[in-house]
DOTOR-147698 format. One line per field, with one value per residue: residue number from 1; residue in three letters; z, y, x of N, C-alpha, C in turn. Coordinates in steps of 0.2 Angstrom, whole numbers, plus 2048, in hexadecimal, padded with zeros to 3 digits. Example, Ala and Ser with C-alpha at 12.3 -4.5 7.8 and 13.67 -1.06 7.14 Angstrom:
seq	1,2
type	ALA,SER
n.pz	827,823
n.py	7E4,7F5
n.px	842,840
ca.pz	827,824
ca.py	7EA,7FB
ca.px	83E,844
c.pz	827,827
c.py	7F0,800
c.px	842,840
***
This chain:
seq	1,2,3,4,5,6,7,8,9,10,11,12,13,14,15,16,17,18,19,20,21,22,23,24,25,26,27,28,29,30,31,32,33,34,35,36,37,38,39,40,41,42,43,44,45,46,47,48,49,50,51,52,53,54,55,56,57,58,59,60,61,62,63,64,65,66,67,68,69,70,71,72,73,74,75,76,77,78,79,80,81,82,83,84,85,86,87,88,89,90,91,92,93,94,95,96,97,98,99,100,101,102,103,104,105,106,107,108,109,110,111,112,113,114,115,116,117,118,119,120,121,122,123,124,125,126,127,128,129,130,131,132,133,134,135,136,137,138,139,140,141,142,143,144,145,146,147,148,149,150,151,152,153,154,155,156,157,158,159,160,161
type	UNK,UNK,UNK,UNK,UNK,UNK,UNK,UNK,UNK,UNK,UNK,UNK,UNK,UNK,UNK,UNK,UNK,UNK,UNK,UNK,UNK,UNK,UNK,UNK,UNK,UNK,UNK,UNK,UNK,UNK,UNK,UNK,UNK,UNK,UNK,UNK,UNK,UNK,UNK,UNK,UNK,UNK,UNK,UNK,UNK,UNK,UNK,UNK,UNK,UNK,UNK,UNK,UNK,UNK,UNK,UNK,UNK,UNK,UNK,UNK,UNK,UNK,UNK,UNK,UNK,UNK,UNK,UNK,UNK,UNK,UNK,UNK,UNK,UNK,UNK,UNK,UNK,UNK,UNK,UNK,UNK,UNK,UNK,UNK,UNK,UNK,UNK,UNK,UNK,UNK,UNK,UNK,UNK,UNK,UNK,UNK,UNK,UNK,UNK,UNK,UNK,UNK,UNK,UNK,UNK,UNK,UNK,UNK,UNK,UNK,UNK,UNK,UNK,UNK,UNK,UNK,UNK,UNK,UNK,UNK,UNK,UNK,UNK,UNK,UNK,UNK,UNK,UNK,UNK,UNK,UNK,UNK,UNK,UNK,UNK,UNK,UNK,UNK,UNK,UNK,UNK,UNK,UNK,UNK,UNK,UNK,UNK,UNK,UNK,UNK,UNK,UNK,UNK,UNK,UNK,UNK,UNK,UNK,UNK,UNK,UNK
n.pz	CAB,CB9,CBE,CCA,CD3,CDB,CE8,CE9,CF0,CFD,CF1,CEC,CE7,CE6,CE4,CD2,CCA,CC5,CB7,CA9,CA1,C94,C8D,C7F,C78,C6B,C59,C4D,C3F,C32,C24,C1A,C0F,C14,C22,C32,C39,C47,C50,C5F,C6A,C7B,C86,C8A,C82,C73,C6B,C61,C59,C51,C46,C3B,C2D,C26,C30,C3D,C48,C52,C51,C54,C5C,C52,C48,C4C,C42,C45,C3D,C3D,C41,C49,C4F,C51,C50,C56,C5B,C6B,C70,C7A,C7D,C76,C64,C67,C6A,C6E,C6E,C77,C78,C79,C77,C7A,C6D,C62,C60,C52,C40,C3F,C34,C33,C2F,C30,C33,C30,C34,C34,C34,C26,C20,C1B,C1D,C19,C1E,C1E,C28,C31,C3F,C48,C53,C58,C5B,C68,C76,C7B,C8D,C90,C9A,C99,C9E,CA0,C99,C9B,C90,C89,C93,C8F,C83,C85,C8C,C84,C79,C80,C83,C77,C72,C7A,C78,C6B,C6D,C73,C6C,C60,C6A,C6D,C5F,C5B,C63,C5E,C52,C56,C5B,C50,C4A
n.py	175,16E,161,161,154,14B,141,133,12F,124,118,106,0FC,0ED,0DD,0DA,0DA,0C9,0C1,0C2,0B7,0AB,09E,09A,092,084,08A,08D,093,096,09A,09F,0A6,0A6,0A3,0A4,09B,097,08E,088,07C,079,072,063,066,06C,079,082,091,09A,0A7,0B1,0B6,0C1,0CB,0C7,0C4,0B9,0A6,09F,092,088,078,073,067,05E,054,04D,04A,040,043,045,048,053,063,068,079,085,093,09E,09E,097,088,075,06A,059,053,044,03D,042,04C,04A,053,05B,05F,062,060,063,063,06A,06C,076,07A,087,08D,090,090,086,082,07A,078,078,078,077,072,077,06F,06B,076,07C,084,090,099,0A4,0AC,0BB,0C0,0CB,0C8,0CB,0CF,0D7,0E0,0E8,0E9,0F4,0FD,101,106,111,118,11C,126,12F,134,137,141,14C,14D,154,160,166,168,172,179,17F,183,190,195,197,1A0
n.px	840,838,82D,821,81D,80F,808,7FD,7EE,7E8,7E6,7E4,7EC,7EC,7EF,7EB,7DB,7D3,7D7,7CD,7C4,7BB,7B2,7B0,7A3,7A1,79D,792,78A,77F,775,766,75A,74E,750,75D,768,772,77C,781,78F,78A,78F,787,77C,774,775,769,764,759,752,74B,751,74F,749,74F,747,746,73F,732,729,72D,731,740,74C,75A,768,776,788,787,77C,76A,75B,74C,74E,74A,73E,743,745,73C,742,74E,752,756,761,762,773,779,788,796,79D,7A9,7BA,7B9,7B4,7A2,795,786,774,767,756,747,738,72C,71C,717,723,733,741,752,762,773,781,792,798,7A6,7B1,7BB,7C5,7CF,7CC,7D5,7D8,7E4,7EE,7F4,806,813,823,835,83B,831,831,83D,83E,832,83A,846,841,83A,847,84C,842,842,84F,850,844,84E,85B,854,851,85E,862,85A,85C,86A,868,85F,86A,871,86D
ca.pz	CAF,CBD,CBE,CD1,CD7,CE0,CEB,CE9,CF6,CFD,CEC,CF1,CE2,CEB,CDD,CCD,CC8,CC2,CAF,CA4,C9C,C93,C8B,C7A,C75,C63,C57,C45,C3C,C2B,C22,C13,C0B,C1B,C29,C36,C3F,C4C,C54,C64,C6E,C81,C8A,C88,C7D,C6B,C6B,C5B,C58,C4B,C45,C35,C28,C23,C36,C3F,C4A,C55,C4E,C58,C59,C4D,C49,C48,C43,C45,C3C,C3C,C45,C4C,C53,C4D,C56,C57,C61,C6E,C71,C81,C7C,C6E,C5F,C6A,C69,C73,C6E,C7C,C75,C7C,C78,C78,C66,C63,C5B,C49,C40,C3E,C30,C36,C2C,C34,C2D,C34,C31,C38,C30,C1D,C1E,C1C,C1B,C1A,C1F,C20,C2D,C33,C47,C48,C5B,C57,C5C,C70,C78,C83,C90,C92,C9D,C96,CA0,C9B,C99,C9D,C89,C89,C95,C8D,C7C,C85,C8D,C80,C75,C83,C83,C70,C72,C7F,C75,C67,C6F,C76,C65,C5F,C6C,C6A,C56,C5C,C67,C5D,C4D,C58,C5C,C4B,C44
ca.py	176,169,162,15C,14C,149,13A,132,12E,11D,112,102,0FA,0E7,0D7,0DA,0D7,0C3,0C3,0C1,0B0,0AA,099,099,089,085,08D,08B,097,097,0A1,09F,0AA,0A6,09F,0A6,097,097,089,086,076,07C,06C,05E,069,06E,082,086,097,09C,0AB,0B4,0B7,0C9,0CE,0C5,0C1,0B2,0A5,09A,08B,085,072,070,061,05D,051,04E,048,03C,044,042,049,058,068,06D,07F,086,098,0A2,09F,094,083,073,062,057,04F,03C,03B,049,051,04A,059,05A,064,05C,061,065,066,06E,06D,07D,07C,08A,08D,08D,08F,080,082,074,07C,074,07B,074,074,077,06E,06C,07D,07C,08C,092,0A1,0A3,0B4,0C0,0C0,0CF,0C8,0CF,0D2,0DA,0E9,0EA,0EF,0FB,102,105,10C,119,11D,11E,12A,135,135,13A,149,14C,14F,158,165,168,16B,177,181,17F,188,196,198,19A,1A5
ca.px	83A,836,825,821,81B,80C,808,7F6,7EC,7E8,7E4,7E4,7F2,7EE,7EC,7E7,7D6,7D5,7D7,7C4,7C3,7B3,7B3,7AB,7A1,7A2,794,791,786,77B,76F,761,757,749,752,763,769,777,77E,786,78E,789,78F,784,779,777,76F,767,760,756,752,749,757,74E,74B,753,743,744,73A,72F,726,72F,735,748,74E,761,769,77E,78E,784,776,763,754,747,74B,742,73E,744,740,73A,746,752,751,75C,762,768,779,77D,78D,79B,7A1,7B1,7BF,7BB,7AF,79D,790,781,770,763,74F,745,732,729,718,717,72A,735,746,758,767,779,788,798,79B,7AE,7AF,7C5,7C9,7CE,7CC,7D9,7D9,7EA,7EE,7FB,80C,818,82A,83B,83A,82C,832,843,83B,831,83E,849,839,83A,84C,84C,83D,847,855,84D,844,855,85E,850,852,864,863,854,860,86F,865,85E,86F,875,869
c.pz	CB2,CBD,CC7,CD0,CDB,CE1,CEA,CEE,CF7,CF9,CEF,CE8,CE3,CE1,CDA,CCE,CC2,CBB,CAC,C9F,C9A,C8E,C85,C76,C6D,C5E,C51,C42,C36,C2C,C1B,C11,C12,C22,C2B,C38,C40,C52,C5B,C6A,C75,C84,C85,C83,C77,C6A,C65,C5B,C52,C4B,C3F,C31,C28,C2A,C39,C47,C4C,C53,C52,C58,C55,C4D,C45,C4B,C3F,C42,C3C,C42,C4B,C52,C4E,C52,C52,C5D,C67,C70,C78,C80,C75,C68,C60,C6B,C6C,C71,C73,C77,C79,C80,C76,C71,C67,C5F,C55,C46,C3B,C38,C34,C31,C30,C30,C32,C30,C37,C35,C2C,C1B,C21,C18,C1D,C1A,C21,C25,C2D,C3B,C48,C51,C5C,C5A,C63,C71,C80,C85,C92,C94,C9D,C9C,C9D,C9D,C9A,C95,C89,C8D,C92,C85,C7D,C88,C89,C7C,C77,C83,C7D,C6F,C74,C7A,C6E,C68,C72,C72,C62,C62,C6B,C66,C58,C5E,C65,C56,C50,C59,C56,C48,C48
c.py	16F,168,15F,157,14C,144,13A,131,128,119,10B,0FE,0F1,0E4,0DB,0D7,0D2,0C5,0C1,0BC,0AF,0A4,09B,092,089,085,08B,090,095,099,09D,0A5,0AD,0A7,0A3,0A0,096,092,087,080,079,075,067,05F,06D,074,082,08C,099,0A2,0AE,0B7,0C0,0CE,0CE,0C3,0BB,0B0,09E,097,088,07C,072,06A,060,058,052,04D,044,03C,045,045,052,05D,06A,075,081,08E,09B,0A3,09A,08D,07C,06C,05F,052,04A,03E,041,047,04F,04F,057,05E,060,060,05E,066,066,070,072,07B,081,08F,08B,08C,089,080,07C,078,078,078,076,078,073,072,06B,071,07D,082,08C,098,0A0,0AC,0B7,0C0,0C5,0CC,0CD,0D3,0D7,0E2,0EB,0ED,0F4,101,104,109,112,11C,11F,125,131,138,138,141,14E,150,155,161,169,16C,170,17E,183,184,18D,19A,19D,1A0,1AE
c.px	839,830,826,81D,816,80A,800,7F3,7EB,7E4,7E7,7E7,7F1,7F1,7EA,7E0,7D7,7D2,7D0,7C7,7BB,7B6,7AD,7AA,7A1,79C,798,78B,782,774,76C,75E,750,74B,758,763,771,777,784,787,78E,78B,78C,77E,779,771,76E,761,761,751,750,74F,755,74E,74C,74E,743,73B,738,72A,727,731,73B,74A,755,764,773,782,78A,77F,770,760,751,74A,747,744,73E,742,73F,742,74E,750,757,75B,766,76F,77B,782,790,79D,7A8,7B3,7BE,7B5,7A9,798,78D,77A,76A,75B,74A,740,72E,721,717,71F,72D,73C,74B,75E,76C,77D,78C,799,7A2,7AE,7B8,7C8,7C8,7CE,7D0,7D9,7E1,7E9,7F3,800,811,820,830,83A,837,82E,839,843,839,835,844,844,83B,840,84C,849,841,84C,853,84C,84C,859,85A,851,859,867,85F,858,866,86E,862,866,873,872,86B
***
């Protein structure tokens, strides 16, 4: 049995749509018993969010104060639970300890992290090699060949019976 062929109507086959890159800045996470904090280097800026450990509640108007890999200072808060240190001098690659003092009411917590800022981040855009289709085209004659054989013994045992 034949199947037929039908032709599609004008798709437009052009360029591919350009590959999805996203650059991720280098974060650092820890946790207490009160506090969440999430650290990331955005450029010339050191993003700390903080958050309620139990519900996860951005926590605001808080004082964080930064200390490690040779930054010092006081947060400021840009929005509720978000907090921004300007950073001088760039992060060289190597991964910085971080302690972090969170006072936000009667709570008053010290929290350490490590910023990993080593790990370069590459988009590289997948390419299929010659490899790559001679595997799948064997795959597929194997497959063929398979159902193939199968069929055969199929028609070769009705026969016998």
């Amino acid at each position: 049995m034949a199947f037929s062929a039908f032709g599609h109507g004008g798709e437009d086959h052009g360029a591919p749509p350009p590959p999805v890159t996203q650059a991720v800045e280098p974060r650092a996470a820890t946790a207490t018993q009160e506090f969440e904090v999430v650290t990331s280097l955005e450029g010339k800026k050191l993003v700390v969010y903080v958050d309620r450990f139990a519900s996860n509640e951005p926590v605001a108007q808080a004082k964080v104060e930064i200390e490690g890999a040779g930054l010092k200072g006081v947060a400021s808060e840009t929005a509720p639970g978000t907090y921004v240190l300007d950073v001088a001098t760039p992060l060289p690659p190597a991964k910085h300890p971080l302690t972090i003092s969170v006072e936000a009411g009667d709570s008053i917590d010290l929290l350490t992290t490590t910023l990993d800022t080593s790990a370069s981040v590459t988009t590289e855009v997948h390419t299929r090699g010659w490899s790559e289709w001679v595997v799948r085209a064997l795959s597929g004659a194997l497959l063929v060949t398979g159902i193939l054989i199968a069929v055969r013994r199929h028609r070769r045992a009705k026969k016998g019976i």
